[in-house]
C-alpha positions in Angstrom: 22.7 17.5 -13.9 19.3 17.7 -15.3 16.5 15.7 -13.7 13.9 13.7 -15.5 11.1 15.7 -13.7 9.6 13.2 -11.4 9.4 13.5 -8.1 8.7 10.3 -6.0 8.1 11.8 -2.6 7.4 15.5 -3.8 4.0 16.8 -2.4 2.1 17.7 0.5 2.4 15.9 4.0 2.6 12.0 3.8 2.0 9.6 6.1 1.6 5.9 7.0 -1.6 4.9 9.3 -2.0 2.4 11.3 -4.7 0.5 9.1 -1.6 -0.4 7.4 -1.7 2.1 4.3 -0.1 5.6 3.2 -1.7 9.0 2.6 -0.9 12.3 1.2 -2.7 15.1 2.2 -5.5 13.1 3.7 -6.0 11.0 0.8 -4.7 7.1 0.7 -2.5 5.9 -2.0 -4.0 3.5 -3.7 -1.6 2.5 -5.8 0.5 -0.6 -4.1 3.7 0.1 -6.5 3.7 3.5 -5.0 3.0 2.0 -1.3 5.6 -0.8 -1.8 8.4 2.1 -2.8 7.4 3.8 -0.2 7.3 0.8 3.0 10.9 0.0 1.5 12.3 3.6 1.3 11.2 4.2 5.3 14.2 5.4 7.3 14.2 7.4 10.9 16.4 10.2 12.5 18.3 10.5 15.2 15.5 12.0 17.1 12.8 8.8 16.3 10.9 10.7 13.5 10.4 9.0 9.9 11.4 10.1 6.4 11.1 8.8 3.1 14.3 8.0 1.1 13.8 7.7 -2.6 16.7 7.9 -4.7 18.1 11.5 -3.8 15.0 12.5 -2.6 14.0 12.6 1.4 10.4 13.8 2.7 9.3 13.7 6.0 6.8 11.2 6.3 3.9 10.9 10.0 3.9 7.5 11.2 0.2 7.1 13.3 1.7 3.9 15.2 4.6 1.7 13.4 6.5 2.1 10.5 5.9 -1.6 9.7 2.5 -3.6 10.0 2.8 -7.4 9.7 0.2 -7.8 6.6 -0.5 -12.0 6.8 1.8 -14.9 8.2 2.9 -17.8 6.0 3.2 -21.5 7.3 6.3 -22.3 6.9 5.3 -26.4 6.4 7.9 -27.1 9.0 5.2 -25.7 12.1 6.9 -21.7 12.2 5.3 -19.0 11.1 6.5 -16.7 9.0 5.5 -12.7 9.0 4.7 -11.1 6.1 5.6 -7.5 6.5 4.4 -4.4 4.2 7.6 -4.1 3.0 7.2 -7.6 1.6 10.3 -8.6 3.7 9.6 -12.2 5.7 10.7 -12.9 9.3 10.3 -15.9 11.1 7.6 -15.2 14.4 9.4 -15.3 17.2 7.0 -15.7 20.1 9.0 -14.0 22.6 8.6 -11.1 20.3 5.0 -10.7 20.5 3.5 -7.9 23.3 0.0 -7.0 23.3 -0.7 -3.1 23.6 -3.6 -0.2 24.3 -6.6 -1.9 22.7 -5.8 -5.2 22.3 -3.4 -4.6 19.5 -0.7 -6.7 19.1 2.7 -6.0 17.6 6.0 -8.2 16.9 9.7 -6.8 17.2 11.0 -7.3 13.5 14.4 -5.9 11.6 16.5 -7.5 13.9 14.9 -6.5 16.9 15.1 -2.7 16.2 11.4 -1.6 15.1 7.9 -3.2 16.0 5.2 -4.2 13.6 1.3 -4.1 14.1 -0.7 -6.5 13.5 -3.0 -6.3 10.7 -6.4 -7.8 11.2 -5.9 -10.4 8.7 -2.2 -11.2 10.0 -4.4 -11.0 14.1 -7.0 -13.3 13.2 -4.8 -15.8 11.6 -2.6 -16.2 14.9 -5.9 -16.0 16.6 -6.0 -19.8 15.6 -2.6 -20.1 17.7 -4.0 -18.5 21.0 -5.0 -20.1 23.7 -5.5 -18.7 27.9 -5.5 -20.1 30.9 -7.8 -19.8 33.7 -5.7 -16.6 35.1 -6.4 -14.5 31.9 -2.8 -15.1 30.9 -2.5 -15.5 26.8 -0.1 -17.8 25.3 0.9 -18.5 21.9 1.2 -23.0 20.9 3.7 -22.9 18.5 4.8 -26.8 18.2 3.0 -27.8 21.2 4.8 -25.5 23.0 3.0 -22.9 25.0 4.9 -19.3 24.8 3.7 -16.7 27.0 2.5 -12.8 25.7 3.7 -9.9 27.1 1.0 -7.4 27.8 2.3 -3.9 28.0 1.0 -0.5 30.0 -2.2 -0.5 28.3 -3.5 2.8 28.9 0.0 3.8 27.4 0.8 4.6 24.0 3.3 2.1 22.6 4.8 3.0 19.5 7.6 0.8 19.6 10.4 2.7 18.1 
């Protein structure tokens, strides 16, 4: 069958960084139609790596950190949080979700549980708000006047959260 001649994911080596945008051959995409298609066509292999699935079309894609960055939240009106993923998919925060890795980053377990998200700046700085510690150094997160602990993790390890 004869093709049209476009090629979505055709050209040199792709990948998604963890400020949250994609590249091709060291160059970002800047155009967020192209980066949308792409955060929704992410899918991995057996064997943890990522590819890009567009139509019949598959390219092996680098992910620096997490397939998925949580981009802002959304207040919900009813006191949850909601987080705004750059897939544009929404999930409710679940605070038992959240870890805090190498750095200080912080990332939430999203798509049911099966993939982690890190947290933008702008996404970090609005839960910032939500944050408080006690006088051990522990962090929580008041959601509802309820205080939720969060989990640090090995932080001289890397956490990629596959």
């Amino acid at each position: 069958m004869p093709r049209a001649g476009f090629y979505a994911v055709e050209s040199g080596r792709i990948s998604f960084r963890k400020d949250g945008n994609w590249y091709t051959d060291e160059e970002r995409i800047d155009n967020p139609r192209i980066a949308l298609l792409f955060s929704r066509s992410i899918n991995r292999n057996p064997d943890g790596s990522y590819f890009l699935k567009v139509g019949d079309e598959r390219a092996a894609i680098t992910v620096e950190d997490t397939p998925w960055v949580v981009v802002t939240l959304e207040d919900d009106e009813l006191g949850s949080l909601m987080l705004v993923l750059n897939d544009e998919t929404r999930e409710e925060l679940d605070p038992a979700m959240l870890q805090v890795g190498a750095d200080n980053v912080l990332y939430a377990r999203v798509k049911n549980g099966s993939a982690q998200a890190r947290f933008l700046r702008n996404a970090y700085y609005h839960l910032a708000d939500c944050v408080e510690a006690d006088d051990r150094g522990r962090f929580f997160l008041n959601i509802r006047g309820k205080r939720h602990p969060i989990v640090v993790v090995n932080p001289g390890a890397d956490y990629h959260g596959g």
